[in-house]
Predicted model as a PDB file, atoms N, CA, C, CB and O in Angstrom, pLDDT in the B-factor column:
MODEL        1                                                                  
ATOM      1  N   UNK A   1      35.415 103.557 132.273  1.00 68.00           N  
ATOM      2  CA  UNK A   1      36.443 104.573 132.099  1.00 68.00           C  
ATOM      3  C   UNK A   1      37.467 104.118 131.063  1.00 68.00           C  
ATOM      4  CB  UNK A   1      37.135 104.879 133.440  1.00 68.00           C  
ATOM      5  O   UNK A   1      37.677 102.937 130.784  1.00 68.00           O  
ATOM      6  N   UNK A   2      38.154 105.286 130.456  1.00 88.00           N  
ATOM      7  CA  UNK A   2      39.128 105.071 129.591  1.00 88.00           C  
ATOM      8  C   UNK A   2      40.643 104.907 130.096  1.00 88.00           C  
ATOM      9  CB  UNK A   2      39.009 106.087 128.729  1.00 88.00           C  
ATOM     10  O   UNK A   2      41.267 105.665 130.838  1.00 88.00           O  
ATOM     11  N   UNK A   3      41.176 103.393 129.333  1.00 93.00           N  
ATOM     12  CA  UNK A   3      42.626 103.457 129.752  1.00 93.00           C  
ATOM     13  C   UNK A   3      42.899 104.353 129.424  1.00 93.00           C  
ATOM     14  CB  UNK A   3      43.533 102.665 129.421  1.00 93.00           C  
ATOM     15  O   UNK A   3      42.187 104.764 128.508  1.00 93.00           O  
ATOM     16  N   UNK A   4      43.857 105.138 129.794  1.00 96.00           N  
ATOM     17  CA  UNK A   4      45.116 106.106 129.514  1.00 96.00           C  
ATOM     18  C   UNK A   4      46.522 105.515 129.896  1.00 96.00           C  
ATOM     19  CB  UNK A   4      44.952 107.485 130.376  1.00 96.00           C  
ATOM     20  O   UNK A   4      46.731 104.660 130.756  1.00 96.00           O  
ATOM     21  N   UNK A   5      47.479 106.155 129.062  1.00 97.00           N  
ATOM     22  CA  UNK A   5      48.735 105.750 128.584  1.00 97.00           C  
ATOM     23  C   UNK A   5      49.404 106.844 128.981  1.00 97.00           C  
ATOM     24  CB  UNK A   5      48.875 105.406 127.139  1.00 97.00           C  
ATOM     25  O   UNK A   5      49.055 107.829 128.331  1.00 97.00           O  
ATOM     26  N   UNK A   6      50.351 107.099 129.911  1.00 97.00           N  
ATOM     27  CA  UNK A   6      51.182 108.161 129.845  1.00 97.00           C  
ATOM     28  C   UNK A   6      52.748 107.591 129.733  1.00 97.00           C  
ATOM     29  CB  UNK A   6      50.900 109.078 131.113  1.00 97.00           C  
ATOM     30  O   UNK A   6      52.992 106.393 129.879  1.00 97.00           O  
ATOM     31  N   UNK A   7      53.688 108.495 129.482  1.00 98.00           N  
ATOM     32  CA  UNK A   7      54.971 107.855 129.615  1.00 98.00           C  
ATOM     33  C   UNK A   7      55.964 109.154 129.582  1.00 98.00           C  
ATOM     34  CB  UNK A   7      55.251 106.688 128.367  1.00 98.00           C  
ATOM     35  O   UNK A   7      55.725 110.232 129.038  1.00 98.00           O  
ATOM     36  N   UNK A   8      57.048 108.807 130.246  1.00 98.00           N  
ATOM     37  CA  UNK A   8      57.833 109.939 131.123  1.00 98.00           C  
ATOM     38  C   UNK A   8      59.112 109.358 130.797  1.00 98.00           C  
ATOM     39  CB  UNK A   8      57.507 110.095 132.906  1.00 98.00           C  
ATOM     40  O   UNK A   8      59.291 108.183 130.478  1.00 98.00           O  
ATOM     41  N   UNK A   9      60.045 110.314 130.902  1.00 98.00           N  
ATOM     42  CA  UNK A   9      61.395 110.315 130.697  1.00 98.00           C  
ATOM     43  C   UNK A   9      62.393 110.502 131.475  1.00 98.00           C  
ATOM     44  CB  UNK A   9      61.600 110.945 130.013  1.00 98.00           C  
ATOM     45  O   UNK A   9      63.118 111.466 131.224  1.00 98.00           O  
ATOM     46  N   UNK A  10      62.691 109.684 132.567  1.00 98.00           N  
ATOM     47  CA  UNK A  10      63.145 109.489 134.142  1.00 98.00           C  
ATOM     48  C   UNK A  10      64.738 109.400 134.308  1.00 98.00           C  
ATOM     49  CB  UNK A  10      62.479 108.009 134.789  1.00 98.00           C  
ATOM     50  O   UNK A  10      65.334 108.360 134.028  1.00 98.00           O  
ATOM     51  N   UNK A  11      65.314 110.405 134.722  1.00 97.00           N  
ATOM     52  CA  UNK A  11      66.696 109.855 135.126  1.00 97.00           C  
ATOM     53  C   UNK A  11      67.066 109.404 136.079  1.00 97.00           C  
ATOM     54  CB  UNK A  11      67.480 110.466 135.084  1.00 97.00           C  
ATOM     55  O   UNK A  11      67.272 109.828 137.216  1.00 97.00           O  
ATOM     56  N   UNK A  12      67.200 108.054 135.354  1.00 96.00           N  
ATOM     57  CA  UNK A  12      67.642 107.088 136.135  1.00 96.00           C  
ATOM     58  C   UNK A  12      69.143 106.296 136.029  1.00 96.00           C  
ATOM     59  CB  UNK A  12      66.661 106.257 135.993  1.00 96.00           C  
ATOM     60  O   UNK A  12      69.376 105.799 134.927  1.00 96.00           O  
ATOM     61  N   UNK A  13      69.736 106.206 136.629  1.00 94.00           N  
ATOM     62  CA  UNK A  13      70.999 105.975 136.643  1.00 94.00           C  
ATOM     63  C   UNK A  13      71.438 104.421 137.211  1.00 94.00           C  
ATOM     64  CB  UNK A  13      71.543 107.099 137.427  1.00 94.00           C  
ATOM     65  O   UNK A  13      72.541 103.877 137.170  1.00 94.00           O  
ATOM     66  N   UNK A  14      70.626 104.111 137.552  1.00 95.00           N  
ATOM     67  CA  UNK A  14      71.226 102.549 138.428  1.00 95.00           C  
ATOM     68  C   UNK A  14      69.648 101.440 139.325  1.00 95.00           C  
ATOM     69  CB  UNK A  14      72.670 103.379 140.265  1.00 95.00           C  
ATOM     70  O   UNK A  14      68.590 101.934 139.716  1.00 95.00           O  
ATOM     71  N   UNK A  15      69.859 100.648 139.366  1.00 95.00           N  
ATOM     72  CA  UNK A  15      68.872 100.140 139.379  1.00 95.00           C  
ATOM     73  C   UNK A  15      68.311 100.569 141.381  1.00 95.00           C  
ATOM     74  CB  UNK A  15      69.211  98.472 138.717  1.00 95.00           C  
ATOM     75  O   UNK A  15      67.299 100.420 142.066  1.00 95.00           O  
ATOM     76  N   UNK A  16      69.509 101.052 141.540  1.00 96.00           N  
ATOM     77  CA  UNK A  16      68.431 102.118 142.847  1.00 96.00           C  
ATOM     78  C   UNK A  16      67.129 103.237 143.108  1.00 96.00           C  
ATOM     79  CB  UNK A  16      69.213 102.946 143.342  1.00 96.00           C  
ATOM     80  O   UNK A  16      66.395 103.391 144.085  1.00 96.00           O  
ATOM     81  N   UNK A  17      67.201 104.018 141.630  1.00 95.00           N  
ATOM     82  CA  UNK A  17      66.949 104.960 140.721  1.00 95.00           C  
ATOM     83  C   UNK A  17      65.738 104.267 140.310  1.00 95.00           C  
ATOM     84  CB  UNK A  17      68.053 105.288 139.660  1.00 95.00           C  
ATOM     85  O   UNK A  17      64.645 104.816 140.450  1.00 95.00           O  
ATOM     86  N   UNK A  18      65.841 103.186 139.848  1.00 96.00           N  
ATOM     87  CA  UNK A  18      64.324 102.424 139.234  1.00 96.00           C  
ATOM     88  C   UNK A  18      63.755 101.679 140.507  1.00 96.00           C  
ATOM     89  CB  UNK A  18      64.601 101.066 137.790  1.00 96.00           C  
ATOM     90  O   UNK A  18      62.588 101.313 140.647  1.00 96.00           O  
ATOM     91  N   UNK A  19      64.591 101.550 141.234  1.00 96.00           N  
ATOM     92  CA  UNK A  19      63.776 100.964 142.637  1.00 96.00           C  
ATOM     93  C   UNK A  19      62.838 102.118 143.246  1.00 96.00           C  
ATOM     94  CB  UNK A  19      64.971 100.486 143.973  1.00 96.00           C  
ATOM     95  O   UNK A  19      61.741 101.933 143.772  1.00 96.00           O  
ATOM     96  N   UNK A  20      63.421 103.207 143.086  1.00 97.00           N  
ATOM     97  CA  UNK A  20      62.645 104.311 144.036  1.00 97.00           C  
ATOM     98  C   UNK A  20      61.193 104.692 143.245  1.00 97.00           C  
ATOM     99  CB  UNK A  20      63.708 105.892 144.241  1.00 97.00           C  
ATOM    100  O   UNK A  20      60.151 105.005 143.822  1.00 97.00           O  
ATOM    101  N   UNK A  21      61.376 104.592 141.873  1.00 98.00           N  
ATOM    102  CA  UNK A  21      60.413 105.320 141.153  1.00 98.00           C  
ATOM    103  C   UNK A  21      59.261 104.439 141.095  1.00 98.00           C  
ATOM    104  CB  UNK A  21      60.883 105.758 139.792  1.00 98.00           C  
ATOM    105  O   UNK A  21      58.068 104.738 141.140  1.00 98.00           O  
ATOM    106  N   UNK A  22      60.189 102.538 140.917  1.00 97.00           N  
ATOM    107  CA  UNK A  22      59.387 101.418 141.315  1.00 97.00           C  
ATOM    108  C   UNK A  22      58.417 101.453 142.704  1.00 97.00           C  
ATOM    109  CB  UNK A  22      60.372 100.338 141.439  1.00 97.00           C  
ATOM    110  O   UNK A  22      57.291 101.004 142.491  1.00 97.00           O  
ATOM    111  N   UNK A  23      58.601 101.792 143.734  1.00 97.00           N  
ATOM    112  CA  UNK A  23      58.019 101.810 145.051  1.00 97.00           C  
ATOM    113  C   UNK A  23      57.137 103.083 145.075  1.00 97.00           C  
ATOM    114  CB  UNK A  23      59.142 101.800 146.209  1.00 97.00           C  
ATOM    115  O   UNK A  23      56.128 102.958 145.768  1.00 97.00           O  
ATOM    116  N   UNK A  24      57.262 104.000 144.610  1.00 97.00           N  
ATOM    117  CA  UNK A  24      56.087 104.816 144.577  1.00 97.00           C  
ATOM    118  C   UNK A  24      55.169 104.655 143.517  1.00 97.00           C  
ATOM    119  CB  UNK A  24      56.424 106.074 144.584  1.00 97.00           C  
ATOM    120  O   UNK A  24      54.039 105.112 143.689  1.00 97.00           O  
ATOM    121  N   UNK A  25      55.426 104.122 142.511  1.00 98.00           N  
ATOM    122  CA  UNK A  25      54.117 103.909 141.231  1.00 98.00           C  
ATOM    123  C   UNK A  25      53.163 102.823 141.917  1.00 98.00           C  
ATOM    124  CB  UNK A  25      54.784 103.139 139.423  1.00 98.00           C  
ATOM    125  O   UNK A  25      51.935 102.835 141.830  1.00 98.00           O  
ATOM    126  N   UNK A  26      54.319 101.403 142.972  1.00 97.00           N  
ATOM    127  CA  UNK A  26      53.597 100.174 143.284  1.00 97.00           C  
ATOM    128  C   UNK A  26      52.364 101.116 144.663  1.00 97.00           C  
ATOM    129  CB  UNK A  26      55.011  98.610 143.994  1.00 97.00           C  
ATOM    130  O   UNK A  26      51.215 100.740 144.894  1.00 97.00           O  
ATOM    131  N   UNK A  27      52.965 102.162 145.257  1.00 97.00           N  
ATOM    132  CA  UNK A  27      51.831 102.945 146.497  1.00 97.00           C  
ATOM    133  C   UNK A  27      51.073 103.609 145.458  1.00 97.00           C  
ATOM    134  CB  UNK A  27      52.552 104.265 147.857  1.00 97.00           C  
ATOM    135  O   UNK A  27      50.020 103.748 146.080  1.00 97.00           O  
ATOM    136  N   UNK A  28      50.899 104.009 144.563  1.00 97.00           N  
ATOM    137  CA  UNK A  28      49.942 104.577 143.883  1.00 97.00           C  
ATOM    138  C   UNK A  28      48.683 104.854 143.892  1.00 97.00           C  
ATOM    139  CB  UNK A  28      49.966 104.245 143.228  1.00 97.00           C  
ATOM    140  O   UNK A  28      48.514 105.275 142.748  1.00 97.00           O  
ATOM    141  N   UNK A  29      47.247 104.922 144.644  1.00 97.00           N  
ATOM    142  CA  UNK A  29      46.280 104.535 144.364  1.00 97.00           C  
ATOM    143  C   UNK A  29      45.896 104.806 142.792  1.00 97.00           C  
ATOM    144  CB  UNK A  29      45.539 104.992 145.293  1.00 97.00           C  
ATOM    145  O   UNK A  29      46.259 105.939 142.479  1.00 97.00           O  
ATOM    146  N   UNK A  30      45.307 104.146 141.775  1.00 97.00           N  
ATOM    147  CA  UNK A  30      44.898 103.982 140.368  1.00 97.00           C  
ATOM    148  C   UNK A  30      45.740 104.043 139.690  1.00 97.00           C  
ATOM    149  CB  UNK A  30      44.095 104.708 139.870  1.00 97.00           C  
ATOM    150  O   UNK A  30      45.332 104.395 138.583  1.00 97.00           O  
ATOM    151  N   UNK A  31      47.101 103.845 139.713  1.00 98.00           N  
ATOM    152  CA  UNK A  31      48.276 103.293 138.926  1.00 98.00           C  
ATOM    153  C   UNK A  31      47.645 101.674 138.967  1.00 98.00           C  
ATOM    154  CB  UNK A  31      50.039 103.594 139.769  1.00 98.00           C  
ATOM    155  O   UNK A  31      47.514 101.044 140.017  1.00 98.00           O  
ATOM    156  N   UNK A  32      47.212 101.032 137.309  1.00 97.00           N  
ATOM    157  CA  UNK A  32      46.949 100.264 136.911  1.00 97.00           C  
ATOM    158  C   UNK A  32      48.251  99.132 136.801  1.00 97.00           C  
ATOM    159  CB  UNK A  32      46.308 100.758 135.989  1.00 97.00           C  
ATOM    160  O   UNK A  32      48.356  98.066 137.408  1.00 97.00           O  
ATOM    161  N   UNK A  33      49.080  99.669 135.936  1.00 98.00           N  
ATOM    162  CA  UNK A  33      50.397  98.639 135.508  1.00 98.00           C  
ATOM    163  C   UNK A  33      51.058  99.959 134.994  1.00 98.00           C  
ATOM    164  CB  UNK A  33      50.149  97.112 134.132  1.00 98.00           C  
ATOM    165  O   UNK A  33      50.730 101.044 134.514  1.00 98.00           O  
ATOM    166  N   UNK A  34      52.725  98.915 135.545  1.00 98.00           N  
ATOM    167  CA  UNK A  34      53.314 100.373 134.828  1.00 98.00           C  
ATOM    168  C   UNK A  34      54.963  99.237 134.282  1.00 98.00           C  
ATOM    169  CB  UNK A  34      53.696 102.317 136.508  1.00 98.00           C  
ATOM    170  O   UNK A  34      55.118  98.054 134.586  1.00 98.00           O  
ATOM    171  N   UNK A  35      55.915 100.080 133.470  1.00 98.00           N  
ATOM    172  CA  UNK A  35      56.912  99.502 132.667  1.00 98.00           C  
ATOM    173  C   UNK A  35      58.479 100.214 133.102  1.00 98.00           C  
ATOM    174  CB  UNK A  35      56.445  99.775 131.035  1.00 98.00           C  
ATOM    175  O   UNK A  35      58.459 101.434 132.945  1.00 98.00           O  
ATOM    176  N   UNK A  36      59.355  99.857 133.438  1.00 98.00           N  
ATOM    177  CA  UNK A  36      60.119 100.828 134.150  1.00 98.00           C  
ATOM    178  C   UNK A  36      61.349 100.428 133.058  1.00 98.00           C  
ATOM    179  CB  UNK A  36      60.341 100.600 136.019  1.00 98.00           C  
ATOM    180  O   UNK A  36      61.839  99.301 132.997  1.00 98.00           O  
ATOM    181  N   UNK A  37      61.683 101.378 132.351  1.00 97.00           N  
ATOM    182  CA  UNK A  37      63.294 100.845 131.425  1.00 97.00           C  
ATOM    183  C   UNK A  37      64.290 101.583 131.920  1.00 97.00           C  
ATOM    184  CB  UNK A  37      63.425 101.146 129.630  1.00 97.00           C  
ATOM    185  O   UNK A  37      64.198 102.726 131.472  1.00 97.00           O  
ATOM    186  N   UNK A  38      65.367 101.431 132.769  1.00 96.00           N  
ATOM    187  CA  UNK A  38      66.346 101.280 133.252  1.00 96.00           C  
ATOM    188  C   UNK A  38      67.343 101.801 132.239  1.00 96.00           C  
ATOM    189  CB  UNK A  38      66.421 100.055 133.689  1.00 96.00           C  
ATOM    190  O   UNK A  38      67.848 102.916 132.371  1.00 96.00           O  
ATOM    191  N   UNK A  39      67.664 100.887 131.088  1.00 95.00           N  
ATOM    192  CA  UNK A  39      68.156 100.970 129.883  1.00 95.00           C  
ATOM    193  C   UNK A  39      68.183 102.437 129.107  1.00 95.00           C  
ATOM    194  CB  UNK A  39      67.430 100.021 129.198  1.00 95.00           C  
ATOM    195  O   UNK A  39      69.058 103.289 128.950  1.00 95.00           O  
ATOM    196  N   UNK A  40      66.482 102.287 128.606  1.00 96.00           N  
ATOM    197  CA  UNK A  40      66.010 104.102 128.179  1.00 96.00           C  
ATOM    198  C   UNK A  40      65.760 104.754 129.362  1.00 96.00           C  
ATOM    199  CB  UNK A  40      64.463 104.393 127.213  1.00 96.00           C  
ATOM    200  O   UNK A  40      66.586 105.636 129.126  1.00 96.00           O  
ATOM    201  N   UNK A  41      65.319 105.070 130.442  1.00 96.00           N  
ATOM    202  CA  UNK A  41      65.519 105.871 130.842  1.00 96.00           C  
ATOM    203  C   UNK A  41      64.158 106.407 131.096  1.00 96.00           C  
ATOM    204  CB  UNK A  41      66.374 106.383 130.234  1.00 96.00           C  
ATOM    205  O   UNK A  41      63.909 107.598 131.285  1.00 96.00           O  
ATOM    206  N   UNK A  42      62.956 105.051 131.081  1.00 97.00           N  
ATOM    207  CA  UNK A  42      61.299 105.292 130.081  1.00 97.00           C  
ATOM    208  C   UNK A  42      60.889 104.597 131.671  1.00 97.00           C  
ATOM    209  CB  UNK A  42      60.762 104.031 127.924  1.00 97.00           C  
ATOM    210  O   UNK A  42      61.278 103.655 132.362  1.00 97.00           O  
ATOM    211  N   UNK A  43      59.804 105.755 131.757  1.00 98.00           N  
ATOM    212  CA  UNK A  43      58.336 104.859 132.627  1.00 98.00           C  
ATOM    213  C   UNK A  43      56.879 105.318 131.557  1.00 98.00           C  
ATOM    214  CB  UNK A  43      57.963 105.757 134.853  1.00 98.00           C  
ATOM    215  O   UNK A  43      56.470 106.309 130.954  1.00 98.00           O  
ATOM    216  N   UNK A  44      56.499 103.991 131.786  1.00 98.00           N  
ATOM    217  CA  UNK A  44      54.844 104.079 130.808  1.00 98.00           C  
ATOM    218  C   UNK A  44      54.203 103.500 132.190  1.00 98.00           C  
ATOM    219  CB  UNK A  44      54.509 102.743 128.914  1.00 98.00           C  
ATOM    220  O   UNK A  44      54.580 102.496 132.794  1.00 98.00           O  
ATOM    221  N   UNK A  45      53.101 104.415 132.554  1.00 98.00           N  
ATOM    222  CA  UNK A  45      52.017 103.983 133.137  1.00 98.00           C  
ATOM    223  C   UNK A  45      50.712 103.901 132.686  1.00 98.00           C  
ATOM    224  CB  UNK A  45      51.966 104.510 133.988  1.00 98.00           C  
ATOM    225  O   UNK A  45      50.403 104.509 131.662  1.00 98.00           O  
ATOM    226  N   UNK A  46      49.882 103.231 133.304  1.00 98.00           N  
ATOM    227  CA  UNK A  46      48.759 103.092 132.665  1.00 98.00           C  
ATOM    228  C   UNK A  46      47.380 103.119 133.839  1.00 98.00           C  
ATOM    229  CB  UNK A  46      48.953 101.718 131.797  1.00 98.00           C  
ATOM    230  O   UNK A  46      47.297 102.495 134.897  1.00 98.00           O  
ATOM    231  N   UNK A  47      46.543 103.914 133.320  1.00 97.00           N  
ATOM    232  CA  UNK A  47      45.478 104.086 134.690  1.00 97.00           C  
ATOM    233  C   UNK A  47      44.433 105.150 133.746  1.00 97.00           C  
ATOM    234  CB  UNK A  47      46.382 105.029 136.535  1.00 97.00           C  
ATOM    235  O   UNK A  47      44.719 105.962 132.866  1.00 97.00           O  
ATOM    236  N   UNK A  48      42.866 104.681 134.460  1.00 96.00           N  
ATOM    237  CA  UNK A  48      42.177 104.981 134.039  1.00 96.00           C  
ATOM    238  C   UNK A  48      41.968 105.733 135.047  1.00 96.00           C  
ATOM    239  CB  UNK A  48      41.537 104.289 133.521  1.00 96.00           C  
ATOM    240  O   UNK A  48      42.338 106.787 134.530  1.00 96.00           O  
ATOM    241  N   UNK A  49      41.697 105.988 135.969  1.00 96.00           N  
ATOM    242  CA  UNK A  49      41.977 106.803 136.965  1.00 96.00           C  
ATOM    243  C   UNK A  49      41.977 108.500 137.244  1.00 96.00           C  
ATOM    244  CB  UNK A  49      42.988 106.393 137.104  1.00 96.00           C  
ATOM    245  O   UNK A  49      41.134 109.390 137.349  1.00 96.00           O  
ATOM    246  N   UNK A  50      43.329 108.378 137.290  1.00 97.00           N  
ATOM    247  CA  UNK A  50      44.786 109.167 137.506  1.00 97.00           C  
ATOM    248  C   UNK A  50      44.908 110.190 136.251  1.00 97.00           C  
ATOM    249  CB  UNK A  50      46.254 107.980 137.493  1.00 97.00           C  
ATOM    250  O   UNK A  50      44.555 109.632 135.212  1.00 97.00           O  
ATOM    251  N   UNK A  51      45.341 111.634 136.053  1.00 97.00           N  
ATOM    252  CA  UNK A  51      45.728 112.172 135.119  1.00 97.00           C  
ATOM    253  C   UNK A  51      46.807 111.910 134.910  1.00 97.00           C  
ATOM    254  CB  UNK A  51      45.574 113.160 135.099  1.00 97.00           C  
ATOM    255  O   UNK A  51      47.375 111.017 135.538  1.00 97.00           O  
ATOM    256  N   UNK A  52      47.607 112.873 133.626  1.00 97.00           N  
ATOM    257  CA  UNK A  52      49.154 112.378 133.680  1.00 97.00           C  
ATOM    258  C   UNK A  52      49.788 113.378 134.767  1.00 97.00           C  
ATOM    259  CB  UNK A  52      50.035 112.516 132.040  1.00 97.00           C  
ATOM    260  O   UNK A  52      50.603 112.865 135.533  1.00 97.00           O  
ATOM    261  N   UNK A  53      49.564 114.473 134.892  1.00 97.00           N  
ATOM    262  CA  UNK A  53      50.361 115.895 135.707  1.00 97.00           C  
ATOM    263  C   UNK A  53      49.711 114.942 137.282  1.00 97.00           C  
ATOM    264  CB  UNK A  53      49.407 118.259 135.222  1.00 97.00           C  
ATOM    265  O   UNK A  53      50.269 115.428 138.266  1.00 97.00           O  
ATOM    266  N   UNK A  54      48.994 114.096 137.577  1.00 98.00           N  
ATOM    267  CA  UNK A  54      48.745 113.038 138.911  1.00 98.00           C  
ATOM    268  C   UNK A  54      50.484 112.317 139.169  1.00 98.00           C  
ATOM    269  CB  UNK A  54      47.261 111.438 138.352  1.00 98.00           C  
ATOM    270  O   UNK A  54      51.410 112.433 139.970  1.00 98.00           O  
ATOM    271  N   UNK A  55      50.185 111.632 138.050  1.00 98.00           N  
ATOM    272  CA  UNK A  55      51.301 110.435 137.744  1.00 98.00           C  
ATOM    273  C   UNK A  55      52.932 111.357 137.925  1.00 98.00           C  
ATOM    274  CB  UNK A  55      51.014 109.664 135.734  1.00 98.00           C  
ATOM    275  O   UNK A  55      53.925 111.358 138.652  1.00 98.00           O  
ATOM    276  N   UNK A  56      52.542 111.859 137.087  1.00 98.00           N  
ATOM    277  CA  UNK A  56      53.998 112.851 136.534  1.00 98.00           C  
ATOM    278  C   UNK A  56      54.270 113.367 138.388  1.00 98.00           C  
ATOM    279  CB  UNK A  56      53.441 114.796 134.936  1.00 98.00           C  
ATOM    280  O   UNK A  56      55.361 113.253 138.947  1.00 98.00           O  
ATOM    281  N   UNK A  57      53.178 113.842 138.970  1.00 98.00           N  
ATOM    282  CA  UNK A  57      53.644 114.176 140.240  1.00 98.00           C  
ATOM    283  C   UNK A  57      54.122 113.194 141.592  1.00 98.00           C  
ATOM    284  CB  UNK A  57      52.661 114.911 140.590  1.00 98.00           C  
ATOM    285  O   UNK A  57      54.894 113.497 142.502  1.00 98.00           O  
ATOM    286  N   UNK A  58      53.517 112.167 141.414  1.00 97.00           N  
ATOM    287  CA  UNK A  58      54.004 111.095 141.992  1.00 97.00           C  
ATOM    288  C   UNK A  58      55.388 110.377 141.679  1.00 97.00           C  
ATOM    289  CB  UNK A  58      53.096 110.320 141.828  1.00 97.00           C  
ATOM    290  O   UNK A  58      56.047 109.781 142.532  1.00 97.00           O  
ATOM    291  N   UNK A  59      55.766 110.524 140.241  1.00 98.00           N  
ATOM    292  CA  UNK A  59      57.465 109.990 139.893  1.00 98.00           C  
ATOM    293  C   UNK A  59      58.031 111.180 140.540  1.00 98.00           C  
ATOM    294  CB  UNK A  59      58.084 109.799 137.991  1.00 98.00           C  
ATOM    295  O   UNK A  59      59.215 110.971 140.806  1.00 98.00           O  
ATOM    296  N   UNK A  60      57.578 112.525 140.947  1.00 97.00           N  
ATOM    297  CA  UNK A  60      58.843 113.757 140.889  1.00 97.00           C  
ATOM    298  C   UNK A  60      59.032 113.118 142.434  1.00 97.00           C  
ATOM    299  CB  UNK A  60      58.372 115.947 140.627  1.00 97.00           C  
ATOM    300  O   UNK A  60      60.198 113.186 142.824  1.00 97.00           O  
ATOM    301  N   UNK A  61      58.031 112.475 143.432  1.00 95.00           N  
ATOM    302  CA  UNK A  61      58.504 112.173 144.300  1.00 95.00           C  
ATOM    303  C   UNK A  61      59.456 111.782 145.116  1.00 95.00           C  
ATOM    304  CB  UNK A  61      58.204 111.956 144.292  1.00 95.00           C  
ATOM    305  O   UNK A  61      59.808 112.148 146.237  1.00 95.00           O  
ATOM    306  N   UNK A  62      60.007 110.557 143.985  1.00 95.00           N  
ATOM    307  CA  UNK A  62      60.700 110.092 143.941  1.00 95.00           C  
ATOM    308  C   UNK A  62      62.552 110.432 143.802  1.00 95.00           C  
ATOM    309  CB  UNK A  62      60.047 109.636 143.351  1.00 95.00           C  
ATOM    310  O   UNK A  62      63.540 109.698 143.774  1.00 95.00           O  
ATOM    311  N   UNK A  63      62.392 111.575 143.756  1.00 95.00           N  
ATOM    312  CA  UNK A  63      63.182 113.118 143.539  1.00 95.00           C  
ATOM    313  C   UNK A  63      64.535 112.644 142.143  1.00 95.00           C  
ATOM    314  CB  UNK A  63      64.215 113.778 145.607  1.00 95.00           C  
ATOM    315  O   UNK A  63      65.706 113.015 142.218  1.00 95.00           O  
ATOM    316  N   UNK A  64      64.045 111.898 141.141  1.00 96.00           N  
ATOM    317  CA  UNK A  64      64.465 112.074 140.122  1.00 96.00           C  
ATOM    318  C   UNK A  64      63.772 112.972 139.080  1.00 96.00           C  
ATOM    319  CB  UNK A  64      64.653 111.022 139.816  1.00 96.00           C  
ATOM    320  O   UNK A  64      62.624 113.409 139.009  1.00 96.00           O  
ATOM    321  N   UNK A  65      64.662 113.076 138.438  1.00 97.00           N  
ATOM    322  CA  UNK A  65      64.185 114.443 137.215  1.00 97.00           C  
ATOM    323  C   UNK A  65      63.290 113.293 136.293  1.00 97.00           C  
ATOM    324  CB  UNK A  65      65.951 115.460 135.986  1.00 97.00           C  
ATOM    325  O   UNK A  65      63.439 112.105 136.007  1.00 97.00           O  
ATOM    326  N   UNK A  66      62.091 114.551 135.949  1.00 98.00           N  
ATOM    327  CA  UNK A  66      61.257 113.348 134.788  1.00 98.00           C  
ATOM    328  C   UNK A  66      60.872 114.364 134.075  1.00 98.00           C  
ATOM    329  CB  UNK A  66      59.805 112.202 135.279  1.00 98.00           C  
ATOM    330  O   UNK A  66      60.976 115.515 134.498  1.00 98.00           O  
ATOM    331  N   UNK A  67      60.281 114.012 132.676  1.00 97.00           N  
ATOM    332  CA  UNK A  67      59.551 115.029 131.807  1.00 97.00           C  
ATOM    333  C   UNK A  67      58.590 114.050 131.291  1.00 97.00           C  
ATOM    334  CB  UNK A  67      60.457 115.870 130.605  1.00 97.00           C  
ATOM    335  O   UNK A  67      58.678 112.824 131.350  1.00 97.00           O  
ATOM    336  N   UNK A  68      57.669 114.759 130.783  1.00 97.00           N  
ATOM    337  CA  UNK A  68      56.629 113.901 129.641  1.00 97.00           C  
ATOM    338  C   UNK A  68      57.405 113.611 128.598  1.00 97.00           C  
ATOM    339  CB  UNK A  68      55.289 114.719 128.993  1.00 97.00           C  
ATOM    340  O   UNK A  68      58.353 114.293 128.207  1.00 97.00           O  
ATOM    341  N   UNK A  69      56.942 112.407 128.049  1.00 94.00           N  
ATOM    342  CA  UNK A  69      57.313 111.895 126.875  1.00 94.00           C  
ATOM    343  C   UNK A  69      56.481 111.927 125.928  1.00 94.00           C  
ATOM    344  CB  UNK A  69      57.669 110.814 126.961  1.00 94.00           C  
ATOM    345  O   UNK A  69      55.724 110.959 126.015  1.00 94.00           O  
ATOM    346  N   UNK A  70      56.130 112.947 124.569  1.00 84.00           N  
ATOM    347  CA  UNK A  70      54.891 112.839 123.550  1.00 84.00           C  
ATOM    348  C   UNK A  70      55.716 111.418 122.526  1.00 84.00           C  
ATOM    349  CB  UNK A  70      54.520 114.776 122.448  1.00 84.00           C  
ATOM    350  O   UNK A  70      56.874 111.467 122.108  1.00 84.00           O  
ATOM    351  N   UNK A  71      55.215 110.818 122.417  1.00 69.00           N  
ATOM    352  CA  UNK A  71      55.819 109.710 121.011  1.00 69.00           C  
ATOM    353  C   UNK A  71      54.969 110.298 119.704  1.00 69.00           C  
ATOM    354  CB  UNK A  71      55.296 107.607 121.260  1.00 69.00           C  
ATOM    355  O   UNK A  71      55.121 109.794 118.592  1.00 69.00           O  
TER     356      UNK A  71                                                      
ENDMDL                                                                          
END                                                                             
């Protein structure tokens, strides 16, 4: 299978905010590795797996606002 790369645009405000979004990517089933920036405001996951509208639905869990990120 093919890696895939997705990455999302998470408001996050405090490192509580990246804890929450942190604990549901780590329950994930086929969330490979993922990158959490605090700073920007950026999650990149990675999974061969998983679609992105998968992923993307698993951060909304987390009940912060997210969007896709195209680079």
């Amino acid at each position: 299978m093919t890696e895939n790369t997705y990455n999302f645009k998470v408001g996050m405000t405090c490192s509580g905010c990246s804890g929450a979004v942190n604990r549901i990517l780590s329950k994930t089933a086929g969330v490979e590795t993922f990158d959490i920036s605090l700073e920007k405001q950026t999650v990149t996951v990675k999974s061969s797996s998983l679609t992105q509208d998968q992923v993307f639905e698993a951060i909304k869990k987390s009940g912060k606002p997210v969007e896709v990120l195209t680079l």
